[in-house]
C-alpha positions as YAML, in Angstrom:
chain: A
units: angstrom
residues:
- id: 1
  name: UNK
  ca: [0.00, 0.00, 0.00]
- id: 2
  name: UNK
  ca: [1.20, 3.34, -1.04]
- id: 3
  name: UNK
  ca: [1.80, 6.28, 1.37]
- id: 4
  name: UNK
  ca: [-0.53, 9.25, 0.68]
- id: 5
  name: UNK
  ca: [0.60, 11.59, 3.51]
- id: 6
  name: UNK
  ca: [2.24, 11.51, 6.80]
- id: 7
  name: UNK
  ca: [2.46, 13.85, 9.60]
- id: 8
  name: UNK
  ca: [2.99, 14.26, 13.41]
- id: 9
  name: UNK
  ca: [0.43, 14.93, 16.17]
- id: 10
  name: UNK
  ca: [0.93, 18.82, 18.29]
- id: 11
  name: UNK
  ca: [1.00, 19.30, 21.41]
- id: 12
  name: UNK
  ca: [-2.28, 18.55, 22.01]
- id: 13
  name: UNK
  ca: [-2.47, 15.72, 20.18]
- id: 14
  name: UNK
  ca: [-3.96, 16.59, 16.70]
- id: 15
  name: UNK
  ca: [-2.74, 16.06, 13.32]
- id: 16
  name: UNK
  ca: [-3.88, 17.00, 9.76]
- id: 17
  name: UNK
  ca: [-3.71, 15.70, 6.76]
- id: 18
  name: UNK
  ca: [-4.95, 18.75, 5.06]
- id: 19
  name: UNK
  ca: [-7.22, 17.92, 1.68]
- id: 20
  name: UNK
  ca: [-7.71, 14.10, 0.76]
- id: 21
  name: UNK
  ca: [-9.72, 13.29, -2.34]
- id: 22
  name: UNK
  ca: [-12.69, 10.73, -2.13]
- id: 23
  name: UNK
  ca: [-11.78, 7.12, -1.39]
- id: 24
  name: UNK
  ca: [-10.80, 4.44, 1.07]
- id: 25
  name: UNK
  ca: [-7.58, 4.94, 3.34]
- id: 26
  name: UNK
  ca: [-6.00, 3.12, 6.09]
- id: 27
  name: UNK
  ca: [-4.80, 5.26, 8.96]
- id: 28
  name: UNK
  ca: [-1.76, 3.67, 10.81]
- id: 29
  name: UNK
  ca: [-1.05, 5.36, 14.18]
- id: 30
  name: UNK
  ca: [2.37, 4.65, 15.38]
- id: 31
  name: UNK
  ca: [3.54, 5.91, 18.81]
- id: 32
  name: UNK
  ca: [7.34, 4.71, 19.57]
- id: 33
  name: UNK
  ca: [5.96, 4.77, 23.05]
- id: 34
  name: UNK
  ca: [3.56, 1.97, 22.67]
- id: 35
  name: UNK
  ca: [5.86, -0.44, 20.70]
- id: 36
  name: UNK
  ca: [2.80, -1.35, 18.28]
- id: 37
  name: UNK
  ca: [0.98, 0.31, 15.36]
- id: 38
  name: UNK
  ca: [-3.56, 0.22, 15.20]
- id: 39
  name: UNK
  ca: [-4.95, 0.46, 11.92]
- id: 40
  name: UNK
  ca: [-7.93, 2.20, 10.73]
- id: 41
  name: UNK
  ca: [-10.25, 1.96, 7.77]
- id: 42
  name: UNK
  ca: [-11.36, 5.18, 6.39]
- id: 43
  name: UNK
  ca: [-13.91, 6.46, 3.72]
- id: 44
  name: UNK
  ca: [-13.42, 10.08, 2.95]
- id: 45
  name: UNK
  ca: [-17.31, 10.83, 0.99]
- id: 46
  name: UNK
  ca: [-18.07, 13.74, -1.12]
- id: 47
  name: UNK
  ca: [-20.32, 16.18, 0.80]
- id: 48
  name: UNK
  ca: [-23.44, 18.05, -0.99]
- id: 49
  name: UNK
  ca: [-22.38, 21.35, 1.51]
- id: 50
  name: UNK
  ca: [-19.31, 22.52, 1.91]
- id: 51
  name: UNK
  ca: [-17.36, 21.63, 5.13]
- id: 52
  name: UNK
  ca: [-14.19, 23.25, 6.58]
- id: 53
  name: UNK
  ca: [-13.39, 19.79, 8.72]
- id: 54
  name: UNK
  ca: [-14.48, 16.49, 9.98]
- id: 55
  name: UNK
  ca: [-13.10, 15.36, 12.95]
- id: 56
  name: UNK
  ca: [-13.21, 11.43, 13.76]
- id: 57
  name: UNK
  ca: [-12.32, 10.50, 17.62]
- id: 58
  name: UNK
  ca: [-10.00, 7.22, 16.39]
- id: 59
  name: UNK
  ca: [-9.13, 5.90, 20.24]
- id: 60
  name: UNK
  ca: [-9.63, 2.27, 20.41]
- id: 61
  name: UNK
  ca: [-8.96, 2.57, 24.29]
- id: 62
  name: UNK
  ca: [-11.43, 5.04, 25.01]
- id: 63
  name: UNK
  ca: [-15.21, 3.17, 23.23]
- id: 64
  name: UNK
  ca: [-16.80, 6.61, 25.06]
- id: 65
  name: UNK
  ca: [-14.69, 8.95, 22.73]
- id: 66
  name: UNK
  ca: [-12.92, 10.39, 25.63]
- id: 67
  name: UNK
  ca: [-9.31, 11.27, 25.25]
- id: 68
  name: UNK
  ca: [-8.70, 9.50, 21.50]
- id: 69
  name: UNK
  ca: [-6.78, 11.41, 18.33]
- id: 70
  name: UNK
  ca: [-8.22, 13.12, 16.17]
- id: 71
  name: UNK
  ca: [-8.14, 12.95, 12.24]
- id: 72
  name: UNK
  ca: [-9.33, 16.14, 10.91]
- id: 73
  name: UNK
  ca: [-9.85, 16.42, 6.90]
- id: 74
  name: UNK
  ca: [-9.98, 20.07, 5.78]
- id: 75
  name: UNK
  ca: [-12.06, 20.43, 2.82]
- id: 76
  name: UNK
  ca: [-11.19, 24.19, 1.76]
...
């Protein structure tokens, strides 16, 4: 599988990937912390109305969205 884009969370634990076009991605997180990688399956969708992001809580740890990253796609 080809790499589309990479970056590195802030401070606080974001990250963007800036624009994506339509389609199916897999979102690796890697922290050198954890020793392990988690995977994610992703469908970026057209949207009838413009939208300046999206954000998806991605935290397998946390199933009440509390304290997960965020993957924010920035459609301008």
């Amino acid at each position: 599988m080809p790499l589309v884009k990479a970056t590195e969370t802030d401070s606080h634990g974001h990250f963007d990937f800036g624009v994506l076009e339509t389609g199916h991605y897999t979102l690796i997180v890697d922290d050198e912390g954890w020793g392990h990688s988690n995977w994610f399956d992703v469908e970026i969708e057209s949207l009838t109305q413009k939208t300046v992001s999206v954000t998806i809580d991605i935290s397998p740890h946390f199933p009440d969205c509390k304290g997960g990253h965020e993957f924010i796609v920035n459609t301008k």
